[in-house]
C-alpha positions in Angstrom: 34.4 2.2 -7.6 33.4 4.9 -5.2 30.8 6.5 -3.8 29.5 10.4 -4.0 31.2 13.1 -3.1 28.4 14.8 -2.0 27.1 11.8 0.7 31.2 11.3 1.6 31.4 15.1 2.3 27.8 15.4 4.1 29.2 12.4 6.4 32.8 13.2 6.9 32.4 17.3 7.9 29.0 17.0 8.9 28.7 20.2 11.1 27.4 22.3 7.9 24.7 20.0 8.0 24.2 19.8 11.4 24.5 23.5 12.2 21.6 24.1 9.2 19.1 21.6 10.3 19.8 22.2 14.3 19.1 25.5 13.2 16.5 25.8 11.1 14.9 22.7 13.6 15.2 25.5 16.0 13.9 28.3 14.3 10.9 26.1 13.0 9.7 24.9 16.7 9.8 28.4 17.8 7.4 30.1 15.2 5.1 27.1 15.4 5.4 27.9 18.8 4.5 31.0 18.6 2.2 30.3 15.9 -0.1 28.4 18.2 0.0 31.2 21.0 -1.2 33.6 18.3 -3.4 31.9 16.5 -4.3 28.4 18.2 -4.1 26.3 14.6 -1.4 24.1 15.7 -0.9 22.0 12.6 -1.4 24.9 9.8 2.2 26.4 9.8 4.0 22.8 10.7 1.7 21.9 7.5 2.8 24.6 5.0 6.1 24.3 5.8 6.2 20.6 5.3 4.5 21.0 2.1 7.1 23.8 1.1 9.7 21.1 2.0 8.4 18.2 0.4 8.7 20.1 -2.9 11.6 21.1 -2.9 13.1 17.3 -2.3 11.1 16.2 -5.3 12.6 19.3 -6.8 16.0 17.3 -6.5 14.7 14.4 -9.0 13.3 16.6 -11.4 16.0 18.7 -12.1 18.9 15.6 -12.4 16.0 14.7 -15.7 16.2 18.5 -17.4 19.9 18.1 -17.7 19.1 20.9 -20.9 18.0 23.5 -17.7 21.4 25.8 -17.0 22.8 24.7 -14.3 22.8 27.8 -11.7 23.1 25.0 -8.9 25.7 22.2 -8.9 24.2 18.8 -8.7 26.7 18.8 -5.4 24.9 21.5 -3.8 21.5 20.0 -5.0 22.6 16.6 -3.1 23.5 18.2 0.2 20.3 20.3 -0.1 18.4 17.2 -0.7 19.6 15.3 2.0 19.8 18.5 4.8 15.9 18.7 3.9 15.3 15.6 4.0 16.3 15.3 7.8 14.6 18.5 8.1 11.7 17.7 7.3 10.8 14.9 9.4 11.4 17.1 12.2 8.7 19.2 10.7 6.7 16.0 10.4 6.8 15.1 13.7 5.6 18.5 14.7 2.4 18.4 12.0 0.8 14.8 12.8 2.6 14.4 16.6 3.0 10.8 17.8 1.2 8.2 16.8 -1.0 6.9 13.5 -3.1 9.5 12.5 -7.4 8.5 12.8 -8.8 9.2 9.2 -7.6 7.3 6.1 -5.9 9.6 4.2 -3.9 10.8 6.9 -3.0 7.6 7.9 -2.1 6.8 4.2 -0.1 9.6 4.0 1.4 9.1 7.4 2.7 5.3 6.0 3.8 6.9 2.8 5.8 9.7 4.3 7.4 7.1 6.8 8.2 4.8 3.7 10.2 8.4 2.5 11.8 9.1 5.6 13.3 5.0 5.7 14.1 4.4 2.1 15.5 7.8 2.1 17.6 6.7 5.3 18.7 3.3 3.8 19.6 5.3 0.5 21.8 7.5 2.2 23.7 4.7 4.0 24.1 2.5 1.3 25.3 5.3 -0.7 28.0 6.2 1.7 29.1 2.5 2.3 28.3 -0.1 -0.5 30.8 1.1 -2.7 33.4 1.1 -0.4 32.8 -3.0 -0.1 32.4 -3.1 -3.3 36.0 -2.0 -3.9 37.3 -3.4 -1.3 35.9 -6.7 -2.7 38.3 -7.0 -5.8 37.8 -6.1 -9.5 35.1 -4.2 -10.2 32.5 -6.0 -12.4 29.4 -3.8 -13.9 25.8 -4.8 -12.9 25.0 -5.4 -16.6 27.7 -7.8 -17.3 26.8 -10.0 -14.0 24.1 -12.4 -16.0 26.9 -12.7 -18.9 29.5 -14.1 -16.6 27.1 -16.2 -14.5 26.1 -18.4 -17.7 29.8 -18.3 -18.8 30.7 -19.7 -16.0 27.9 -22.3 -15.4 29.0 -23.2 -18.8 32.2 -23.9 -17.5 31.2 -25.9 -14.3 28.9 -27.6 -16.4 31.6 -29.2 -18.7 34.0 -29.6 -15.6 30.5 -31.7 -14.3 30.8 -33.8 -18.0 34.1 -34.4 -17.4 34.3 -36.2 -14.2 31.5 -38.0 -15.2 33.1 -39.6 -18.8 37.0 -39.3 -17.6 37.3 -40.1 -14.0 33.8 -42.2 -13.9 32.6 -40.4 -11.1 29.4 -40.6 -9.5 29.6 -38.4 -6.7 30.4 -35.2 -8.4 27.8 -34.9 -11.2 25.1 -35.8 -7.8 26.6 -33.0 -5.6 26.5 -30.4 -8.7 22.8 -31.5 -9.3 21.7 -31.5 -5.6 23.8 -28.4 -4.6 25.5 -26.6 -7.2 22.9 -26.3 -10.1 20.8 -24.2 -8.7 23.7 -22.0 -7.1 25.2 -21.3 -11.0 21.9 -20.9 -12.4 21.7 -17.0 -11.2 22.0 -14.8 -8.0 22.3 -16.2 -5.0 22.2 -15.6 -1.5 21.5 -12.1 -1.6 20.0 -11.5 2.0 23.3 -13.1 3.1 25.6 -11.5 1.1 23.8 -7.9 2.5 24.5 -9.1 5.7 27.9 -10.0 5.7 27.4 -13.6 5.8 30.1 -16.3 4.5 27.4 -19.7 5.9 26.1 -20.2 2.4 29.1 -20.6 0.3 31.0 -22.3 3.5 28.6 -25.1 3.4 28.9 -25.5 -0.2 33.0 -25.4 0.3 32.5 -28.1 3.1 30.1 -30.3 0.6 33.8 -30.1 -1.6 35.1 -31.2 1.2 33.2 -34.0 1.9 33.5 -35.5 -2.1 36.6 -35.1 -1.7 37.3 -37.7 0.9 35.9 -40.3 -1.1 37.6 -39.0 -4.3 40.5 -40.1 -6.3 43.6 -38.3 -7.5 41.5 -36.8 -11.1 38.4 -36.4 -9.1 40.3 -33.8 -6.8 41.3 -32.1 -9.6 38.1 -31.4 -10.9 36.8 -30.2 -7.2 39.8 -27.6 -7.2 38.2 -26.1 -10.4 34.3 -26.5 -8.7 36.0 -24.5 -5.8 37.4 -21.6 -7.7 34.0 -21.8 -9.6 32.2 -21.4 -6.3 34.1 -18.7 -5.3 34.1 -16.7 -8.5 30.3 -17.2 -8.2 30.4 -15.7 -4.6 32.2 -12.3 -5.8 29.6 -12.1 -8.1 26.7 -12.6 -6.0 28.0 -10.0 -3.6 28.4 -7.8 -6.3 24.9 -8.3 -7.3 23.4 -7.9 -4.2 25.1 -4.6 -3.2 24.8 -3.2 -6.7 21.3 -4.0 -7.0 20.6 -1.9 -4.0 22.3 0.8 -5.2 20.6 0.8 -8.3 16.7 -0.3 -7.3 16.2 1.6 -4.5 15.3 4.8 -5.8 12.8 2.8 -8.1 10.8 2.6 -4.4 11.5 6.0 -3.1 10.9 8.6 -6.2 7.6 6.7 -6.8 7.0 7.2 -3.5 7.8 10.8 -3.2 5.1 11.8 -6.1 2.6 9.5 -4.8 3.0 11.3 -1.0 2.7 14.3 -3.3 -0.8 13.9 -4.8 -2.4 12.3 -1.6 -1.1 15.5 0.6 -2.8 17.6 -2.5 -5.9 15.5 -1.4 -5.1 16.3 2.6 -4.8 19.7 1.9 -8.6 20.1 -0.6 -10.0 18.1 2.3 -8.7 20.0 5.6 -9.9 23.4 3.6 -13.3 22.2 2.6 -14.5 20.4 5.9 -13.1 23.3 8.0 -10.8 21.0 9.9 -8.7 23.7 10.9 -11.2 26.1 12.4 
């Protein structure tokens, strides 16, 4: 499983990308520059620009749906557009609404939204670049659909391992520790948060709960908690494939949303800065 091309090439030779945007960072904060000297409207050009740039990111989206559309542009050069804009514009950002919160509400709205862009767009970009390269380096690769599937197959499985050392080896311990600590564990995804930060104290305590049984367990008992253990570490690979994937797939579902809803409020911005004279 690896990641893009596009986001591995953008990081590994990144002075393309750093030669356009330190660049055209440049060439930006010298016509506002001089846009100011000339005509004393500080935010107009910063503005128009942004808005220039903020459609042609949501331009990226759009044109990975219209797959029919010829395809003058790779979807390569699209992505390292995408991202080089991206960092681009909150340059230009930072030059339109200057440091802090903005005062009036739909600035300050569309000051959070653009914000939630710039960090989901951030997180995307790393997570892109590095998930999959745990994810391989985590063992077979297992797709995000078939995660629920194997999770009941293999609660299935602990559950009759459960049965077992209750009817065979008359054990007492085992079915309490699976109902106190273990049903809950097989019963779906767990410990994501940990799992996305590179945490083992989870499914160590749950290990050292084995442990523990297994001091005051027989010969057959043991036996079972061997299979338990595998169980519980299965589970674990598949958590951690969960968590990662999930990511990976959910968190566009937070940024395009965002994008066209940072869209329609700077339309808003826009009819309002022109019809209250803000500028002049």
């Amino acid at each position: 499983m690896g990641g893009s091309p596009d986001i591995r090439s953008f990081v590994r030779r990144p002075a393309p990308a750093l030669l356009v945007m330190g660049g055209g960072g440049a060439l930006l904060w010298t016509l506002h520059a001089m846009h100011i000297r000339v005509l004393g409207h500080p935010a107009w050009f910063s503005g128009w620009i942004l808005l220039v740039l903020m459609l042609l990111l949501t331009a990226y989206n759009l044109r990975k749906k219209l797959d029919f559309l010829p395809r003058m542009v790779s979807s390569r050069a699209w992505l390292w557009a995408h991202l080089v804009f991206g960092y681009l514009s909150f340059f230009v950002f930072m030059l339109h609404v200057g440091p802090g919160i903005p005062d009036g509400p739909v600035e300050a709205l569309l000051w959070l939204q653009y914000m939630g862009l710039v960090l989901s767009g951030a997180v995307g970009h790393l997570v892109s670049r590095r998930f999959p390269r745990l994810l391989a380096d985590r063992g077979q690769e297992v797709l995000f659909e078939r995660i629920p599937l194997l999770t009941r197959q293999l609660r299935e499985q602990v559950e009759r391992a459960v049965l077992r050392a209750a009817e065979d080896a008359d054990s007492e311990a085992i079915p309490a520790f699976y109902r106190e600590h273990l049903a809950g564990y097989f019963a779906g995804p767990s410990h994501v948060v940990a799992h996305l930060g590179a945490s083992r104290r989870p499914v160590e305590r749950l290990q050292a709960g084995l442990d523990a049984v297994a001091q005051l367990s027989g010969p057959d008992e043991r036996e079972l908690l061997e299979e338990l253990r595998e169980a519980i570490a299965l589970k674990d690979d598949l958590d951690f494939h969960y968590a990662h994937q999930a990511v990976l797939k959910y968190w566009l579902f937070f940024h395009v949303p965002l994008a066209y809803s940072a869209l329609v409020v700077t339309a808003l911005h826009v009819v309002l800065v022109y019809a209250f004279g803000a500028m002049s």
